[in-house]
N, C-alpha and C positions, 0 to 999 in steps of 0.2 A: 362308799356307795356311788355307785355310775349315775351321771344327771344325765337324763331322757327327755331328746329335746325334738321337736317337731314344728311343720312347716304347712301351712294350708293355705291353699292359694284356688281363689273360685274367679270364673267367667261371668255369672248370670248376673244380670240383673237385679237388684235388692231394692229390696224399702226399709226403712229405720222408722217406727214411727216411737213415739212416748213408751208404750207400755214395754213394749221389743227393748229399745235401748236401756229403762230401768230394768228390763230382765238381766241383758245383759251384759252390767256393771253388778248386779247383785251377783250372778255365776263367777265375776273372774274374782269381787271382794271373796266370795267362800272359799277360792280355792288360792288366795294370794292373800292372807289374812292381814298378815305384816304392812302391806302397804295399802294404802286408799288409793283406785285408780286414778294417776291423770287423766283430763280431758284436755285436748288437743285439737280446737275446731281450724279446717282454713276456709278462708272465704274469698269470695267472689272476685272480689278487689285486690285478691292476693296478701290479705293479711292474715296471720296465725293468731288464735286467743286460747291462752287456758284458763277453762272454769273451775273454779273450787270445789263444784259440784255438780251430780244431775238435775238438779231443780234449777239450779243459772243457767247452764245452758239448754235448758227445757224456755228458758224467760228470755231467750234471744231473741232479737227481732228476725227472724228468717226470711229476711223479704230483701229483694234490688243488690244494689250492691255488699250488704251485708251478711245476702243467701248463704248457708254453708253448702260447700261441695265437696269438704272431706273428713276424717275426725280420723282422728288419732286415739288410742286408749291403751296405757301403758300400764306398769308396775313393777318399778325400778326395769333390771336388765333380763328380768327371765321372763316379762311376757310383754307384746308389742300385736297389736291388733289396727290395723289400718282399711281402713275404709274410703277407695278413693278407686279410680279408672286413669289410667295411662294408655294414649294410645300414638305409637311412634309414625311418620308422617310415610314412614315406606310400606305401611298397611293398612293401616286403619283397622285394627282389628283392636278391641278390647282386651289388653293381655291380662287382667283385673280389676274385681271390682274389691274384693275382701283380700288383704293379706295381713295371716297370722303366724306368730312366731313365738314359740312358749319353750320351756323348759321346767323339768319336775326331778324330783331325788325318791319321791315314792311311785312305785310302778303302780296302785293300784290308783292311787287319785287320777297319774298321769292316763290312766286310760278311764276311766270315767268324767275327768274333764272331758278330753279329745271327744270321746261320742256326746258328751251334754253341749258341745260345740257342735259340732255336724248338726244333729237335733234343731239347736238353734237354729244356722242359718239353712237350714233347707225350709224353715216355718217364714222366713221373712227374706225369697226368692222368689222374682215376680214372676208371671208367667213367659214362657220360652219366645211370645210373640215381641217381647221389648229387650229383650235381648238380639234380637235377630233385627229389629228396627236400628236399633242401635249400631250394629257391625253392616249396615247395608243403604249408606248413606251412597258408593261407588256403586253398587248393582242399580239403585234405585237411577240415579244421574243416568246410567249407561241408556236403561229405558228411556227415558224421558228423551233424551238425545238421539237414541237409535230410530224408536218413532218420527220426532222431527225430520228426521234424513231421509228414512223411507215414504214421507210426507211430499218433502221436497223435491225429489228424483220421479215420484210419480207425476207431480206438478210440471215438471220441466221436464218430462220422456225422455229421462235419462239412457243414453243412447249406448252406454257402452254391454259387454257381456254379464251375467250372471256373478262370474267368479268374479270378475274385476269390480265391481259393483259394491257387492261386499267386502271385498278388501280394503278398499277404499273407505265404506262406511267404519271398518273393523279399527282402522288407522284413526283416520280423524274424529270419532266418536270416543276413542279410548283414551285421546289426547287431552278432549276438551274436558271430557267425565275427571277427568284426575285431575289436571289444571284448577276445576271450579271447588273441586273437593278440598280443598287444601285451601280455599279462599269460604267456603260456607260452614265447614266443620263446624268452628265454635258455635253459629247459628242452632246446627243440626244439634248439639249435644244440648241446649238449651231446654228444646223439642222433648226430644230421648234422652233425656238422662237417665247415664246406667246405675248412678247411685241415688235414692230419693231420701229426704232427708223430710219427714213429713211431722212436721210440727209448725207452731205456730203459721203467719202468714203462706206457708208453700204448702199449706194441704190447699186454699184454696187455687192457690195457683196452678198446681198438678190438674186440681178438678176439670179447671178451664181448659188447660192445655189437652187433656185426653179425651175431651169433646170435641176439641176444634181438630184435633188430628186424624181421628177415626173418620170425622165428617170431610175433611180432605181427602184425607186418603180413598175414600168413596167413593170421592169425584173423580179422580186423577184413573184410579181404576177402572171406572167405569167407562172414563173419554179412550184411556189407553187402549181396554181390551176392545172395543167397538172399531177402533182407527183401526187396529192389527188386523181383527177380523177380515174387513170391507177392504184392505189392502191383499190381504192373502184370497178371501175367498170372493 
């Protein structure tokens, strides 16, 4: 019998909270009888723990440097579910948040796994605004930078032509936007994380943070597009 094996790999944004994660572990227990999933958390501090179970790692402290930022959930070699964000420093771009990787010898489980999977994670995929917060730490910089400049050039009657002007802005704006990016990232992903892991202490922490950010974000909005305006018009 040919083993049928499959690969899913997602962008967006998730949240894990309790009831989601014992879901699950109870979809991959049914359909990997044989073995009881591993748990595979990593944390903050860069150390890996496996729990015996979902209620221990349900009883973890989630908080400072003990926070989880990735989980692992396995069974033996035919299935490998990861939950984590990789982002290589020539983009910034989130190349995952979920990566799954199963194999099956009956076609008919193997395709009602696969859809009871999809199903899953499309019910526990945040909205497309923190995913997009998340991949736009350099557009956000560029802003904030490119304002300053046109701030400053209007201050000092910057004297040269249009095109040159901008060129110049285009150069040293894109320099410093990447330069700073590469020094604030960790910050930024603290902020936006693309993986939420919403149990104990980090639901409140989430709470706090998606107050404080929105109400940032307000402000910065608000001062930004009024600067633009009163510059352009």
């Amino acid at each position: 019998m040919q083993t049928l094996k499959k690969s899913i790999r997602m962008k967006s944004s998730v949240a894990l909270d309790e009831s989601s994660l014992k879901a699950l572990i109870s979809l991959v227990n049914e359909y990997y009888p044989d073995n009881n999933a591993r748990l595979i958390a990593g944390l903050r501090d860069n150390r890996e723990v496996e729990f015996e179970s979902v209620d221990k790692l349900l009883q973890h402290d989630n908080h400072g440097k003990a926070r989880i930022v990735a989980l692992c959930i396995m069974c033996d070699k035919r299935y490998r579910l990861v939950f984590t964000c990789k982002f290589p420093i020539k983009n910034f771009i989130c190349l995952s948040t979920v990566e799954v990787d199963f194999s099956m010898d009956d076609d008919n489980n193997y395709r009602l796994f696969n859809d009871k999977l999809n199903e899953f994670f499309a019910k526990i995929k945040l909205p497309v605004i923190y995913t997009i917060m998340v991949n736009a730490l350099v557009p956000v910089l560029l802003s904030v930078y490119t304002t300053g400049f046109l701030l400053l050039i209007e201050y000092l009657d910057f004297p040269f032509e249009i095109v040159s002007t901008a060129f110049i802005i285009a150069i040293v704006v894109g320099a410093i936007s990447f330069a700073t990016a590469v020094l604030v990232r960790p910050l930024w992903l603290r902020f936006f994380c693309p993986v939420q892991f919403l149990w104990g202490e980090e639901i409140k922490r989430q709470r706090h943070i998606n107050k404080a950010i929105w109400y940032i974000m307000g402000i910065i909005s608000g001062v930004a597009g009024n600067l633009i305006y009163n510059y352009f018009f």
